[in-house]
N, C-alpha and C positions, 0 to 999 in steps of 0.2 A: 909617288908610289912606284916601286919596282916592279917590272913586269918578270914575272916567272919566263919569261921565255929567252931571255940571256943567260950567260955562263951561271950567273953567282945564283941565280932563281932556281936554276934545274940542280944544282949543288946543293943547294938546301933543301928542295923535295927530297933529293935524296939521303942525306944528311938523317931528316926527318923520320925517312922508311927505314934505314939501318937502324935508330934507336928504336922503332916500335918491334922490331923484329929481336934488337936484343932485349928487352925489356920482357919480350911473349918469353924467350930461349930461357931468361932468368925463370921465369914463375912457373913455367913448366919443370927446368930443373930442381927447383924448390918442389915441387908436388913430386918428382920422382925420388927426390932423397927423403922425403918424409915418410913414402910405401916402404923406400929399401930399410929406415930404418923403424917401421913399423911391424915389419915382418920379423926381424931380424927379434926384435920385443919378441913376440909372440912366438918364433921360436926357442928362442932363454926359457921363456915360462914355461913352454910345454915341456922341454925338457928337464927344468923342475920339478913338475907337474908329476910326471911320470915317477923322476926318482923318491919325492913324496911318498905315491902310492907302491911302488916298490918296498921301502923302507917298512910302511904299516905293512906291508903284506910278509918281508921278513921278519915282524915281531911276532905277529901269528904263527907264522914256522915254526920259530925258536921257542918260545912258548909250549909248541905242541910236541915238538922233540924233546923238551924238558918234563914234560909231563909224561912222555910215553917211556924215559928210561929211569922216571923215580918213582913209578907205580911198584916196582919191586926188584929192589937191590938182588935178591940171590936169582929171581927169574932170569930168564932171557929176555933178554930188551925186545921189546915189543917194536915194530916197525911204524911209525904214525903215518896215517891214508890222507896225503897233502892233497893229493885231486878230492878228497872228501873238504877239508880246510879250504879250500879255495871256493869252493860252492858254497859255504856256508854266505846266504845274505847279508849278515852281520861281519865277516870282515871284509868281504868285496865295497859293502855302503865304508865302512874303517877307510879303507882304502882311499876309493873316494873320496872323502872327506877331506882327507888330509892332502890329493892332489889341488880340491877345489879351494882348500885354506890355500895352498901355494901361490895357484893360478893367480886368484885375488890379489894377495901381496902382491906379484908383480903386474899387477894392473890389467889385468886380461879376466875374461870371463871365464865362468867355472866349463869344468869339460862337456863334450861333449856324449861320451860312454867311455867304457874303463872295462876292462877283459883281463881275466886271472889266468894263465894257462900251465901244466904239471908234466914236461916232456923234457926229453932229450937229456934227464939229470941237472934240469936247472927250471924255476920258478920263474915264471916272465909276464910283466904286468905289460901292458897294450890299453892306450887311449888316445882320444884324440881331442885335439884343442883348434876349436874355428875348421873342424873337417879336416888336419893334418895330424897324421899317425906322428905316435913316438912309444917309442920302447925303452925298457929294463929289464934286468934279471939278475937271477943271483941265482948261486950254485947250491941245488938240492938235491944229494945223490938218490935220493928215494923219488925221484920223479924221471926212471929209467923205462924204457921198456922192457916189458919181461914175453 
């Protein structure tokens, strides 16, 4: 038997400890490229997520502006109250829905709250998926300040 305590002994201890060191380097780098691209997942989704409930929350818009300028042709077109539309329960849950059908498909869990807002001339959905915001909007000139 070889004694560890000549050239070729201390060489291969070492030998030994360089492999365990890159073998830790690999499995660790494995576990940080599976966060980076787990995150990375989860922000795809959210940002899905969001344009989902953007989208239902533009069909309730359009909808409502449809309805407010065919109540009466020779009238004056009526202005529809979109901070009223937005509030309503029933399309904010619409909304939702259709962010958390998104979520799903891309493999992530449904959100976490979902926010309707009527400012600055534009309609803007706010939610968040695993506690990270994501936004959309779309332009509604009746959501100016006056």
């Amino acid at each position: 038997m070889v004694a560890l305590s000549d050239e070729r002994g201390q060489a291969l201890v070492i030998v030994v400890l360089l492999l365990g060191i890159a073998a830790a380097s690999v499995v660790g780098l494995r576990a940080a490229q599976d966060r980076v691209v787990a995150a990375a997942r989860e922000q795809r989704a959210g940002e899905a997520a969001v344009e989902a409930a953007a989208a239902s929350l533009a069909d309730a818009y359009v909808a409502q502006v449809a309805a407010a300028g065919a109540r009466a042709p020779e009238a004056p077109r009526s202005t529809p109250d979109v901070p009223r539309l937005l509030a309503d329960p029933r399309v904010v849950q619409a909304a939702r829905s259709a962010a958390d059908d998104v979520a799903r498909a891309n493999d992530a869990r449904p959100t976490d709250w979902l926010e309707a807002a009527c400012s600055e001339r534009r309609v803007e959905a706010r939610l968040a998926l695993r506690g990270y915001p994501h936004r959309a909007a779309f332009a509604a000139p009746e959501c100016s300040r006056r």
